[in-house]
PDB file with one MODEL, atoms N, CA, C and O in Angstrom:
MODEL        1
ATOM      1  N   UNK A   1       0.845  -1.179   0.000  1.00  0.00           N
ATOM      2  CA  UNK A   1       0.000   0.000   0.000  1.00  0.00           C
ATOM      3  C   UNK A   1       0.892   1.245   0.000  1.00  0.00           C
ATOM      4  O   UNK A   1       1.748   1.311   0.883  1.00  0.00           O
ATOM      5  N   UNK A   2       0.790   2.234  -0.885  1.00  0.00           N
ATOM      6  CA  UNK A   2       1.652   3.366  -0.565  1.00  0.00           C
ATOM      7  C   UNK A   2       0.855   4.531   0.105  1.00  0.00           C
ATOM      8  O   UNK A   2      -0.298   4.878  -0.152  1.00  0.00           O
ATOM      9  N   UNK A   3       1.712   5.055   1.013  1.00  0.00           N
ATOM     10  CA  UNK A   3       1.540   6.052   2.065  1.00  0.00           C
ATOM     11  C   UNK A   3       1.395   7.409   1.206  1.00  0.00           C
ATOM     12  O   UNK A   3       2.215   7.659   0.323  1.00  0.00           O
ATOM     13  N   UNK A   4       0.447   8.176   1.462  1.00  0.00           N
ATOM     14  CA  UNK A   4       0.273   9.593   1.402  1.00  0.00           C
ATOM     15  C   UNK A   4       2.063  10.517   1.497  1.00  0.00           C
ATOM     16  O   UNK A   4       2.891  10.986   0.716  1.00  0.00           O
ATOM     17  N   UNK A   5       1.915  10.384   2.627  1.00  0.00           N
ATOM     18  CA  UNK A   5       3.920  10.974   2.883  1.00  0.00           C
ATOM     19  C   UNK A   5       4.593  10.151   2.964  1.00  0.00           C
ATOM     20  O   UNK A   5       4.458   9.045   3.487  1.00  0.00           O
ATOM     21  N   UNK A   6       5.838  10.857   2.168  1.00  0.00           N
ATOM     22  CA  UNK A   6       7.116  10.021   2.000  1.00  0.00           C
ATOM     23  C   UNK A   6       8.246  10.562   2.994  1.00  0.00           C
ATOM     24  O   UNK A   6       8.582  11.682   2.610  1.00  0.00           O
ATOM     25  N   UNK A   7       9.150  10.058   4.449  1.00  0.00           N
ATOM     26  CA  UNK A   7      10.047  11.116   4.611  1.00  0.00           C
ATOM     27  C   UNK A   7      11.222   9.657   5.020  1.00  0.00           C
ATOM     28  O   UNK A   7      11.007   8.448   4.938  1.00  0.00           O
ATOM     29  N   UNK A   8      12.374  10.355   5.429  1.00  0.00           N
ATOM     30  CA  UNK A   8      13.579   9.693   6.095  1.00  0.00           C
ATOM     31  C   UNK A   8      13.895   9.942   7.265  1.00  0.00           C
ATOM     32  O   UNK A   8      14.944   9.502   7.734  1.00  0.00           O
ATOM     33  N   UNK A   9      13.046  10.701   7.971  1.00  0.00           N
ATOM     34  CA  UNK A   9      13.035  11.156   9.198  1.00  0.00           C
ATOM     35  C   UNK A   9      12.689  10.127  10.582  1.00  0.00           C
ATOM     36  O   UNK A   9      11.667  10.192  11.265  1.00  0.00           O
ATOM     37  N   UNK A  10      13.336   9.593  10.690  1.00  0.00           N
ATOM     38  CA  UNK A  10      13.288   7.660  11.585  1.00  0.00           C
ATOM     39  C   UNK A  10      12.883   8.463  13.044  1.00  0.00           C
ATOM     40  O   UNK A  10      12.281   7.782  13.875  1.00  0.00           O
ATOM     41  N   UNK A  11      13.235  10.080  13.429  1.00  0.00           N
ATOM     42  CA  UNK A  11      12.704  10.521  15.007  1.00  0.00           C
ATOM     43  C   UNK A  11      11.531  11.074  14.711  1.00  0.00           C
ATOM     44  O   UNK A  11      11.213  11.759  13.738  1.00  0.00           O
ATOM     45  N   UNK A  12      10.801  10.655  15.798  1.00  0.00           N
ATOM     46  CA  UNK A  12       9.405  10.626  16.326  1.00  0.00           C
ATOM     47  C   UNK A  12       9.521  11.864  17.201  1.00  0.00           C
ATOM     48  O   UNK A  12       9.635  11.391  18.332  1.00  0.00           O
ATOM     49  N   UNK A  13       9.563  13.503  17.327  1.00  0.00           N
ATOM     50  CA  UNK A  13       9.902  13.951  18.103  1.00  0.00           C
ATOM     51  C   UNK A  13       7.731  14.869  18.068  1.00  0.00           C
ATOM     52  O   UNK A  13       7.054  15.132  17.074  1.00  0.00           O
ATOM     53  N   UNK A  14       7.409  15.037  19.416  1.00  0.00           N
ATOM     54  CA  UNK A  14       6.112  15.260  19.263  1.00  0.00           C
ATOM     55  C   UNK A  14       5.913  16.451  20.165  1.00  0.00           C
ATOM     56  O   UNK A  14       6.239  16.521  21.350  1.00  0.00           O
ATOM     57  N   UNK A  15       5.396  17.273  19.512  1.00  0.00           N
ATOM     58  CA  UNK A  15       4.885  18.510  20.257  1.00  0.00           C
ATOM     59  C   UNK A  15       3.715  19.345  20.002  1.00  0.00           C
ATOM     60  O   UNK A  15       3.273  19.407  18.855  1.00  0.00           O
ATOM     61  N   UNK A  16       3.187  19.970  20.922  1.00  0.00           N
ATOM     62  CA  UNK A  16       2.289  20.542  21.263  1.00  0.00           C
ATOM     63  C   UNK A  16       1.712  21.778  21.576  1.00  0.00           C
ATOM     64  O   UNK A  16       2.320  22.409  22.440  1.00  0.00           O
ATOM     65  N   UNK A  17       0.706  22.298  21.113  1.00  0.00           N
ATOM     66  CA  UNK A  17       1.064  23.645  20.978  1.00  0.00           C
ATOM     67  C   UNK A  17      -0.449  24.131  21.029  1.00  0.00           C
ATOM     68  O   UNK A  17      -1.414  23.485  20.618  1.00  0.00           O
ATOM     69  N   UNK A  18      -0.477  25.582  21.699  1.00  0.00           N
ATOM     70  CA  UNK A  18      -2.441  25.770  21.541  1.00  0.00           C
ATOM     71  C   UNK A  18      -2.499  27.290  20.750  1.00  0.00           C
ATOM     72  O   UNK A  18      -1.493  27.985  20.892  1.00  0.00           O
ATOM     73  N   UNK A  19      -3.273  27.673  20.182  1.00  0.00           N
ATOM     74  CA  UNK A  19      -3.499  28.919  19.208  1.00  0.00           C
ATOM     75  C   UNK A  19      -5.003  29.441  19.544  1.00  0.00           C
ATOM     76  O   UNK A  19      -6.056  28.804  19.546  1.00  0.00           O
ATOM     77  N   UNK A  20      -4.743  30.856  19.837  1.00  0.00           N
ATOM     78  CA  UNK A  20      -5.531  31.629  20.412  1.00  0.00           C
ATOM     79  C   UNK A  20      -6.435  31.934  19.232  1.00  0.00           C
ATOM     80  O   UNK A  20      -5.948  31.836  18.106  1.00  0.00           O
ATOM     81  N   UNK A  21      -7.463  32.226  19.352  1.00  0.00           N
ATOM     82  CA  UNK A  21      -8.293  32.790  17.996  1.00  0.00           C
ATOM     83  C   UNK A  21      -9.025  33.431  18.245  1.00  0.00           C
ATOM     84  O   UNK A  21      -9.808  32.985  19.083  1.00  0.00           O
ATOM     85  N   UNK A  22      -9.315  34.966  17.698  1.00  0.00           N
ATOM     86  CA  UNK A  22      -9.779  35.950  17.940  1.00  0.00           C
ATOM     87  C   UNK A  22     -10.575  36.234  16.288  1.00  0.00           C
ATOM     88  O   UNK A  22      -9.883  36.521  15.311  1.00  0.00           O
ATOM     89  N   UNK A  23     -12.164  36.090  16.203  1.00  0.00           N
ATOM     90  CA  UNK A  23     -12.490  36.754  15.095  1.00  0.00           C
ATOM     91  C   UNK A  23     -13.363  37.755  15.186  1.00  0.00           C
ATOM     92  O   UNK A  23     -14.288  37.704  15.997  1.00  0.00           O
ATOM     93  N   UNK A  24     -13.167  38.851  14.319  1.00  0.00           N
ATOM     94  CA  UNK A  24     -13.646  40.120  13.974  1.00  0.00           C
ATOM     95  C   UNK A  24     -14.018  40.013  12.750  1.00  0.00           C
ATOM     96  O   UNK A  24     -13.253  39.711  11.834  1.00  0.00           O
ATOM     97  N   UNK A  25     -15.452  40.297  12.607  1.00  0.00           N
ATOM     98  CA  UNK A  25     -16.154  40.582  11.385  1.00  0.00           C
ATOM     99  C   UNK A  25     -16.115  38.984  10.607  1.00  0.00           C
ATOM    100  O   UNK A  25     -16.450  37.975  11.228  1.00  0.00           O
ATOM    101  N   UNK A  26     -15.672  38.949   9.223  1.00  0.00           N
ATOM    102  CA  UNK A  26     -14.793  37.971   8.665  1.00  0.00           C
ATOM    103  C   UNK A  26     -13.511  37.824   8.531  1.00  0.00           C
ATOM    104  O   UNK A  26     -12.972  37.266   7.575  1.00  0.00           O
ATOM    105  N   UNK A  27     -12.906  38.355   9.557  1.00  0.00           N
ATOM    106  CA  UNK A  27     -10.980  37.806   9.912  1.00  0.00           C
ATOM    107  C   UNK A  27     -11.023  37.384  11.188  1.00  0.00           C
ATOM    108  O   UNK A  27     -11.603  37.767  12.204  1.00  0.00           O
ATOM    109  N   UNK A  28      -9.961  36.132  10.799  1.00  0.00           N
ATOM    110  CA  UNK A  28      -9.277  35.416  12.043  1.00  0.00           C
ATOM    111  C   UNK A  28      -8.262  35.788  12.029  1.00  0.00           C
ATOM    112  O   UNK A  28      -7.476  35.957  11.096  1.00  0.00           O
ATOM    113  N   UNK A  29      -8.154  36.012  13.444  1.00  0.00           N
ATOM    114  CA  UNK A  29      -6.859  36.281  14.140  1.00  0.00           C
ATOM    115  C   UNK A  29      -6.201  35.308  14.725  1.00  0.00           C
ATOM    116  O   UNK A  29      -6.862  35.034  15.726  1.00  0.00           O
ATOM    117  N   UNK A  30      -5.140  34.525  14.667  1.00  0.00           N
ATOM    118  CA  UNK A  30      -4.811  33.298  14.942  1.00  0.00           C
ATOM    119  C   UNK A  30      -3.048  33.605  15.163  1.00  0.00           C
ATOM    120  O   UNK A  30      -2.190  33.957  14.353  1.00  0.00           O
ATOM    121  N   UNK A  31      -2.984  33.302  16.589  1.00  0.00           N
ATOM    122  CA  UNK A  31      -1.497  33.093  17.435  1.00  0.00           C
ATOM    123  C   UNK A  31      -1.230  32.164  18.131  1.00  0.00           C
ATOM    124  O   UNK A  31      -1.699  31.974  19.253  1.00  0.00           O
ATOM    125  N   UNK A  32      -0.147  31.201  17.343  1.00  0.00           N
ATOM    126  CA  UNK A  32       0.109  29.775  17.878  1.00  0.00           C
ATOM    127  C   UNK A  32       1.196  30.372  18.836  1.00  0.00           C
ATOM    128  O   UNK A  32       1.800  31.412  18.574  1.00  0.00           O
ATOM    129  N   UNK A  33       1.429  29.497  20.163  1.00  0.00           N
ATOM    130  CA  UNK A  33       1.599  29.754  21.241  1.00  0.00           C
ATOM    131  C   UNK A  33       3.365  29.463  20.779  1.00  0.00           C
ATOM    132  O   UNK A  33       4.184  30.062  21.475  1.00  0.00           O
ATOM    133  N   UNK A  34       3.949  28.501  19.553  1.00  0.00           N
ATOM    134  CA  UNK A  34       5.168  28.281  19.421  1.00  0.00           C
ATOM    135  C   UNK A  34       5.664  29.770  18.961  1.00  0.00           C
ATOM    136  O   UNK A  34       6.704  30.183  19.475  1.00  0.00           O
ATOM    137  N   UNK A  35       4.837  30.770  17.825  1.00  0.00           N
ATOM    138  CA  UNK A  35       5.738  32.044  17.661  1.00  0.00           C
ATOM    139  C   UNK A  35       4.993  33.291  17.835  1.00  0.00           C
ATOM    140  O   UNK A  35       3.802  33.517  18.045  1.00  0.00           O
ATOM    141  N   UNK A  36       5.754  33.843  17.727  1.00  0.00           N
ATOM    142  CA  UNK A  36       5.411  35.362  18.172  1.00  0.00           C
ATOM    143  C   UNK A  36       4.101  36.491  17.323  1.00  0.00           C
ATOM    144  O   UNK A  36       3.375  37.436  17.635  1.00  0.00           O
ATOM    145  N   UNK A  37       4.472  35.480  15.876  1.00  0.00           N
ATOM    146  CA  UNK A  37       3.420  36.760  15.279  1.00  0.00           C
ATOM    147  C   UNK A  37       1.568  36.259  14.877  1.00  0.00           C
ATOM    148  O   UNK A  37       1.149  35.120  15.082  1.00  0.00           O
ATOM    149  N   UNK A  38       0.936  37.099  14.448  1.00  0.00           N
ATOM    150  CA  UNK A  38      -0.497  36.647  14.358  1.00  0.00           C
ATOM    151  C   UNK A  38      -0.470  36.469  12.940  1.00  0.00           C
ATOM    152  O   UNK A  38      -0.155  37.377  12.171  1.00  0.00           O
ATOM    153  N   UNK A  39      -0.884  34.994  12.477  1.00  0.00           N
ATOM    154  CA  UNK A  39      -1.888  35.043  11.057  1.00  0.00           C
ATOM    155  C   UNK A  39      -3.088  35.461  11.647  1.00  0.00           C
ATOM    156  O   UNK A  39      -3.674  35.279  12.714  1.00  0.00           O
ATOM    157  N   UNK A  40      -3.408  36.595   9.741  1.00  0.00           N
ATOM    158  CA  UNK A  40      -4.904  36.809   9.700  1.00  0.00           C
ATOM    159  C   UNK A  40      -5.162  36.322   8.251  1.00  0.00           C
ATOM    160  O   UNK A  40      -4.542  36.373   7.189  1.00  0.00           O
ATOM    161  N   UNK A  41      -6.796  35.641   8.836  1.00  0.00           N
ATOM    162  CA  UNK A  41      -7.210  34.984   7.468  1.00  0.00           C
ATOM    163  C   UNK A  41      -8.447  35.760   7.516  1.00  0.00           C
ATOM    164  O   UNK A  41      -8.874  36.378   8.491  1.00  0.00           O
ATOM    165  N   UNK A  42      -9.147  35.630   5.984  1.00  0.00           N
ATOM    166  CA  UNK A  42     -10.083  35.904   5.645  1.00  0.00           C
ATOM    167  C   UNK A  42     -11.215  34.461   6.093  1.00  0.00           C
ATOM    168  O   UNK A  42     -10.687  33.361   6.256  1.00  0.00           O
ATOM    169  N   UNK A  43     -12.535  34.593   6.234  1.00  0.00           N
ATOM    170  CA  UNK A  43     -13.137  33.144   6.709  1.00  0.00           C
ATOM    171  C   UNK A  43     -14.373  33.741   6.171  1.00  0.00           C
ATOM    172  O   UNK A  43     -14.727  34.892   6.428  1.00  0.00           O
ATOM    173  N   UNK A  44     -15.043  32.887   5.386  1.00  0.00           N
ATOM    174  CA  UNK A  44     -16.440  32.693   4.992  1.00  0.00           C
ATOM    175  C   UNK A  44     -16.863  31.300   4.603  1.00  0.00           C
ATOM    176  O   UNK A  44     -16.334  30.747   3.639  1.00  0.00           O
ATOM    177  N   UNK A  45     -17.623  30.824   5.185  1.00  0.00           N
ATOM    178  CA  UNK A  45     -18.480  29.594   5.015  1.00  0.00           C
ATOM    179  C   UNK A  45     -17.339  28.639   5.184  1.00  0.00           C
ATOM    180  O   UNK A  45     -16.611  28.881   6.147  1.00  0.00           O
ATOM    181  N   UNK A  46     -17.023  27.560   4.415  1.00  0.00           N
ATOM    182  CA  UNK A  46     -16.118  26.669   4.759  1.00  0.00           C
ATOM    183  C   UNK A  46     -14.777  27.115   4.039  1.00  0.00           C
ATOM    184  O   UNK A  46     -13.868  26.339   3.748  1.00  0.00           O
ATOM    185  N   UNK A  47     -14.787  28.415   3.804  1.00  0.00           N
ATOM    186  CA  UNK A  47     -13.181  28.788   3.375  1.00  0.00           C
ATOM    187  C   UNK A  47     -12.413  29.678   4.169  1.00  0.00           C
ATOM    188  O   UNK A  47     -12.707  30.658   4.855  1.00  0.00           O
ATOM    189  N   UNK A  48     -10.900  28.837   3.788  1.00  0.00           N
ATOM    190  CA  UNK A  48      -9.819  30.429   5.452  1.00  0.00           C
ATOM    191  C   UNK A  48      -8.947  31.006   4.145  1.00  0.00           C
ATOM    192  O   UNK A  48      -8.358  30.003   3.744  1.00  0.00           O
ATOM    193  N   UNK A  49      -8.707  31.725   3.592  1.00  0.00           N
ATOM    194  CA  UNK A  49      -7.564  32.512   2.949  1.00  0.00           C
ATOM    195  C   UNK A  49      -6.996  33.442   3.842  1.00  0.00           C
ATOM    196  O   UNK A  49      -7.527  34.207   4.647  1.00  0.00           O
ATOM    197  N   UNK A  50      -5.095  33.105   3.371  1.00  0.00           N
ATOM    198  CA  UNK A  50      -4.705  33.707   4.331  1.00  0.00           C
ATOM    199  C   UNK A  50      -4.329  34.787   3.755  1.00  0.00           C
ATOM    200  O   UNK A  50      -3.940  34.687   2.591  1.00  0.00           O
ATOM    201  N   UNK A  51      -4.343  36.464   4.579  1.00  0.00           N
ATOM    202  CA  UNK A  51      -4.320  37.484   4.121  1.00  0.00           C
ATOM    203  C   UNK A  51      -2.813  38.157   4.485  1.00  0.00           C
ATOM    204  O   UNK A  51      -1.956  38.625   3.735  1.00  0.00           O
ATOM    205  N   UNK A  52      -2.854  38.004   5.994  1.00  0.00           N
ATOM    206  CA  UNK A  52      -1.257  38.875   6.208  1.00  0.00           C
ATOM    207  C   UNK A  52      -1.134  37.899   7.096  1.00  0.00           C
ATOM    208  O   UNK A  52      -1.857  36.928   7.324  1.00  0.00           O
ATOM    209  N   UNK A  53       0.550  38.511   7.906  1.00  0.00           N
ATOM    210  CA  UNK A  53       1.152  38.518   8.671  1.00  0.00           C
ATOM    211  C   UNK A  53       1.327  39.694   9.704  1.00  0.00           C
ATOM    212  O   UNK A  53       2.111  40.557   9.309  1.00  0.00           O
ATOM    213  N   UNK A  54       0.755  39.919  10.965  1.00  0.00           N
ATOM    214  CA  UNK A  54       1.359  40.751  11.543  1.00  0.00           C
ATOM    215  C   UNK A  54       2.430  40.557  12.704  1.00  0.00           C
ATOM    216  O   UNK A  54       2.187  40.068  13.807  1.00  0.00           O
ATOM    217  N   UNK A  55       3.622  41.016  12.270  1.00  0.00           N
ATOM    218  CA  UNK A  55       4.717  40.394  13.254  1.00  0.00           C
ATOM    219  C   UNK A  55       5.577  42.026  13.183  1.00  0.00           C
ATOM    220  O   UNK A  55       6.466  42.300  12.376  1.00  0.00           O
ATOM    221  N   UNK A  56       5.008  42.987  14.291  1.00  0.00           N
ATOM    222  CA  UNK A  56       5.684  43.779  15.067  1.00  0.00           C
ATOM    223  C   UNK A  56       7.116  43.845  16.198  1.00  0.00           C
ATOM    224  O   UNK A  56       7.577  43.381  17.241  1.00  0.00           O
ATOM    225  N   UNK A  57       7.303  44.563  15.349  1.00  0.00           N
ATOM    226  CA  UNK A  57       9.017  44.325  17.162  1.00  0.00           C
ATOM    227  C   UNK A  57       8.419  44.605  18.344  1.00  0.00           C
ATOM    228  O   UNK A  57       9.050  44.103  19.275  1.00  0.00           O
ATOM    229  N   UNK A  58       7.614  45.105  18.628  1.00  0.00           N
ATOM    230  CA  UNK A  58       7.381  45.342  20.232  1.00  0.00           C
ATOM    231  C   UNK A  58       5.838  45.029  20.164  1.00  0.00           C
ATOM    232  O   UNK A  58       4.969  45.736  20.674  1.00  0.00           O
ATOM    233  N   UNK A  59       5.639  43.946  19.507  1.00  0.00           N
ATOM    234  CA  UNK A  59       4.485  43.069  19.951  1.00  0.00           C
ATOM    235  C   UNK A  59       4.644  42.406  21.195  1.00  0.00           C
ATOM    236  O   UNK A  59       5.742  41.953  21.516  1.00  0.00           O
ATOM    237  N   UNK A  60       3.455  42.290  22.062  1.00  0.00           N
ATOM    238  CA  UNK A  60       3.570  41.443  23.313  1.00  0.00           C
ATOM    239  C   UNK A  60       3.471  40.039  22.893  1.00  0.00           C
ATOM    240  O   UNK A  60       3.216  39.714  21.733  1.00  0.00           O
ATOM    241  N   UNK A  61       3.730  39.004  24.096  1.00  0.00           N
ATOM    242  CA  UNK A  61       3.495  37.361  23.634  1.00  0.00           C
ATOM    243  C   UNK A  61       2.170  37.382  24.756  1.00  0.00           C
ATOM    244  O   UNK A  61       2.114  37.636  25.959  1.00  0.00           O
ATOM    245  N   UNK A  62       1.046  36.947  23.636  1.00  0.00           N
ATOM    246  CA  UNK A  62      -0.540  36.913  24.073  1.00  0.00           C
ATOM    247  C   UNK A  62       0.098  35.156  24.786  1.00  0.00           C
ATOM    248  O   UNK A  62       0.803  34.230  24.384  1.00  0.00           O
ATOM    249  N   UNK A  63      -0.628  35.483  25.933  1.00  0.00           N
ATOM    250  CA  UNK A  63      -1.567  33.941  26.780  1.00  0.00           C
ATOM    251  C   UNK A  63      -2.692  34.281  26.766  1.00  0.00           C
ATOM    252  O   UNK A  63      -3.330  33.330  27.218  1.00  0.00           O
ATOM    253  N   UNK A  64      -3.462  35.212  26.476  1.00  0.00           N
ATOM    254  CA  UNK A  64      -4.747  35.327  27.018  1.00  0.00           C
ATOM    255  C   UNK A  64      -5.547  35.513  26.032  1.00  0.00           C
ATOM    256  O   UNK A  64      -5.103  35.823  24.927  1.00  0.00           O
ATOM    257  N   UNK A  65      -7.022  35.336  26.291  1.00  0.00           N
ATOM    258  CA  UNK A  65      -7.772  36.040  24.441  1.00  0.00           C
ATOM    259  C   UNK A  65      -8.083  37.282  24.541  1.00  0.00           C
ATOM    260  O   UNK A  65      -8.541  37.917  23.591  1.00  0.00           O
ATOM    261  N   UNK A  66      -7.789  37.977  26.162  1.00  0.00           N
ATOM    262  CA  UNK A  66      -8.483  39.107  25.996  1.00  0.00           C
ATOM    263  C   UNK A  66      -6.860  40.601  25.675  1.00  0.00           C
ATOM    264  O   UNK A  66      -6.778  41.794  25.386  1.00  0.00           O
ATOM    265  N   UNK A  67      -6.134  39.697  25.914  1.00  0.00           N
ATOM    266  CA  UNK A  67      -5.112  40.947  25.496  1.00  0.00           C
ATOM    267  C   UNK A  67      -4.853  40.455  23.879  1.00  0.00           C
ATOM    268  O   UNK A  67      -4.640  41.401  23.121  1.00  0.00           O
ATOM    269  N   UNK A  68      -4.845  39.386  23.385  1.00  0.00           N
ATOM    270  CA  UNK A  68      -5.234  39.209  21.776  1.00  0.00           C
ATOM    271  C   UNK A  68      -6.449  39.860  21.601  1.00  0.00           C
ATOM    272  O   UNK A  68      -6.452  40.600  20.617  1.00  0.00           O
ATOM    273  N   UNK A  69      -7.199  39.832  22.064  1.00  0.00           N
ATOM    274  CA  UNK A  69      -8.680  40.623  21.211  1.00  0.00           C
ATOM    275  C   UNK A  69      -8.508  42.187  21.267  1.00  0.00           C
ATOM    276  O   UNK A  69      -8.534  42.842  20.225  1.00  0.00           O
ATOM    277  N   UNK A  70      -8.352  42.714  22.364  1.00  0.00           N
ATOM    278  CA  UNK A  70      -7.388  43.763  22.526  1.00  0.00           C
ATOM    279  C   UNK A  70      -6.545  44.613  21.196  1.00  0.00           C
ATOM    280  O   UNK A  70      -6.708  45.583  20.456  1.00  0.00           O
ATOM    281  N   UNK A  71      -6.000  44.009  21.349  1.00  0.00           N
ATOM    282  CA  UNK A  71      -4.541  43.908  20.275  1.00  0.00           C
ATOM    283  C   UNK A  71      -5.190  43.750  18.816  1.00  0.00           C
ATOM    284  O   UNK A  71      -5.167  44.529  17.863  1.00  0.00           O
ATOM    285  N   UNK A  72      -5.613  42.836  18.918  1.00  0.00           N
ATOM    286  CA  UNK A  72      -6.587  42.634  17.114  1.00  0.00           C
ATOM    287  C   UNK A  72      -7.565  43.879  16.873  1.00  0.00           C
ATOM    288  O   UNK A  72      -7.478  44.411  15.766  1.00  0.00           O
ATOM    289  N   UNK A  73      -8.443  44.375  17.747  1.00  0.00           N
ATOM    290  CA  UNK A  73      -9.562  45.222  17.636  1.00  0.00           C
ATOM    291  C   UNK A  73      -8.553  46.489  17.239  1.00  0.00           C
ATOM    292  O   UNK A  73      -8.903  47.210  16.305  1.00  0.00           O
ATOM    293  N   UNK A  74      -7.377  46.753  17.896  1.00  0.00           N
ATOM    294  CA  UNK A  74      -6.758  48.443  17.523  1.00  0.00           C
ATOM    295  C   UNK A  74      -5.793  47.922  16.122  1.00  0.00           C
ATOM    296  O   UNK A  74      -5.217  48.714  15.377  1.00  0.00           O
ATOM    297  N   UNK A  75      -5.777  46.690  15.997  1.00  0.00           N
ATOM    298  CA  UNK A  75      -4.739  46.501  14.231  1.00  0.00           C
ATOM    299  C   UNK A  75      -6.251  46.626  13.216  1.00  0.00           C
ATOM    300  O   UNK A  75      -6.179  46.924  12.024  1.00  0.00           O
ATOM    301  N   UNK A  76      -7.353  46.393  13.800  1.00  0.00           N
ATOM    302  CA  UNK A  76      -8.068  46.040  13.015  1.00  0.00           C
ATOM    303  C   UNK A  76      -8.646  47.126  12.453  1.00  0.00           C
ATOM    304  O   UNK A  76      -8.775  47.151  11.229  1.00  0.00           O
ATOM    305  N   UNK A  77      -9.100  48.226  13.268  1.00  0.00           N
ATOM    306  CA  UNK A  77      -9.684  49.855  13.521  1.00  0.00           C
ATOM    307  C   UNK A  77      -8.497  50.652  12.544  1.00  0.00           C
ATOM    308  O   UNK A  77      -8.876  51.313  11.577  1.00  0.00           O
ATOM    309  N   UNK A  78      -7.172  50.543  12.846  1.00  0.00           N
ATOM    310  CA  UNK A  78      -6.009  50.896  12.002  1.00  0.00           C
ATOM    311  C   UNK A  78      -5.607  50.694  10.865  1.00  0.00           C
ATOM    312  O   UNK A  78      -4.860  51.421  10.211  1.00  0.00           O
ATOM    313  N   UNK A  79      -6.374  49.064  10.366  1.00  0.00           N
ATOM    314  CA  UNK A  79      -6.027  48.273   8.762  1.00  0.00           C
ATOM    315  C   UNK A  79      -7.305  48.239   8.289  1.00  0.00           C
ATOM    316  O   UNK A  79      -7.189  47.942   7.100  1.00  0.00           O
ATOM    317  N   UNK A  80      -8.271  48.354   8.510  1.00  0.00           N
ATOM    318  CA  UNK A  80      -9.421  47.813   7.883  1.00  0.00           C
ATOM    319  C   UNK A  80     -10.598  48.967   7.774  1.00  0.00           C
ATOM    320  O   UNK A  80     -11.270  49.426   8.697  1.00  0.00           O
ATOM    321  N   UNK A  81     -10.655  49.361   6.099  1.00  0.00           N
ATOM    322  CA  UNK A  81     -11.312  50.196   6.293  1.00  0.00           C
ATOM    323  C   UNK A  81     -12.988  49.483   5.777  1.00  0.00           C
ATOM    324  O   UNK A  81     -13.013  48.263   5.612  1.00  0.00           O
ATOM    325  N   UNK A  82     -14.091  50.153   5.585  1.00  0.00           N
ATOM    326  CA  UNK A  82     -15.425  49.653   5.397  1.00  0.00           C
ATOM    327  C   UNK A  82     -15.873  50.301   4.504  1.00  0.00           C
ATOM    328  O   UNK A  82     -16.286  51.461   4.531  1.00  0.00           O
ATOM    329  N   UNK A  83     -15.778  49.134   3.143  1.00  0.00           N
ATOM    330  CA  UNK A  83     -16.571  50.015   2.076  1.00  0.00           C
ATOM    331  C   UNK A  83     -17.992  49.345   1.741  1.00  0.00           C
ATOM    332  O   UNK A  83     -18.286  48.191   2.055  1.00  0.00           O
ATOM    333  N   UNK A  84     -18.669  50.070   1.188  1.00  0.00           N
ATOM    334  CA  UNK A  84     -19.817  49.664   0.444  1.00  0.00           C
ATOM    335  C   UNK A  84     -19.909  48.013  -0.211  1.00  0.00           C
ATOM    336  O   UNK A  84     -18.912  47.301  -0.326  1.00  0.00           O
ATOM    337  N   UNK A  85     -20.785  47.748  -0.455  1.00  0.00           N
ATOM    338  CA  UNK A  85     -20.472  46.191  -1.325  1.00  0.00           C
ATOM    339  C   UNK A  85     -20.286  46.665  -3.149  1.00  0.00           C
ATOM    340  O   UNK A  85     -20.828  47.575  -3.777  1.00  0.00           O
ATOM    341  N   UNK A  86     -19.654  45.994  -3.429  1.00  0.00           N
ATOM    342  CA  UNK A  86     -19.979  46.236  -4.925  1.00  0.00           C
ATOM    343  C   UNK A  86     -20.992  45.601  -5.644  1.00  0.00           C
ATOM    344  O   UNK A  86     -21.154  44.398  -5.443  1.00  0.00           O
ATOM    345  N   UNK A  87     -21.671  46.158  -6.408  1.00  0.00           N
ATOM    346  CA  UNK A  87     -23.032  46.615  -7.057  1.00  0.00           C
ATOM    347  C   UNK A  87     -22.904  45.893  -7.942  1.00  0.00           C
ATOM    348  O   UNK A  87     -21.935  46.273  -8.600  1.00  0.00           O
ATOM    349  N   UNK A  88     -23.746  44.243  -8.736  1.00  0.00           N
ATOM    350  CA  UNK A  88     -23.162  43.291  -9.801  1.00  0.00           C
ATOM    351  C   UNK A  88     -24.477  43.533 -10.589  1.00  0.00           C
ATOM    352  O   UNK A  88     -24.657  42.981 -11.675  1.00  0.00           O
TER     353      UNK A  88
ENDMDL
END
């Protein structure tokens, strides 16, 4: 039977990790606890496209959702402006 993945990698090394998620409007805000910066995706119905990266030098390291939500709501007020829909 052949396997989906192929590797040479014989160590089993296993880790674990939890990611905060903060959404506004239709963006996720998503900070895995291994690095420092936030993906934001776009999310509608069963689709995520990913849009940016925000990885600041004097970003804090979120544990919490409420200093991520925090933090997302003033990038978000700052990047995201609100237009009209377009007219088809």
């Amino acid at each position: 039977m052949s396997k989906m993945i192929k590797t040479t990698d014989t160590e089993m090394k296993i880790d674990t990790s939890s990611i905060l998620v903060v959404e506004i409007g239709d963006l996720s805000f998503e900070v895995d606890g291994r690095f420092p910066w936030i993906n934001v995706y776009a999310i509608g119905g069963e689709h995520k496209e990913f849009v940016t990266e925000i990885d600041e030098d004097d970003m804090p390291i979120f544990v919490e959702h409420d200093e991520l939500k925090r933090f997302c709501l003033n990038w978000y007020f700052n990047n995201v402006e609100i237009v009209e829909s377009s007219k088809e």
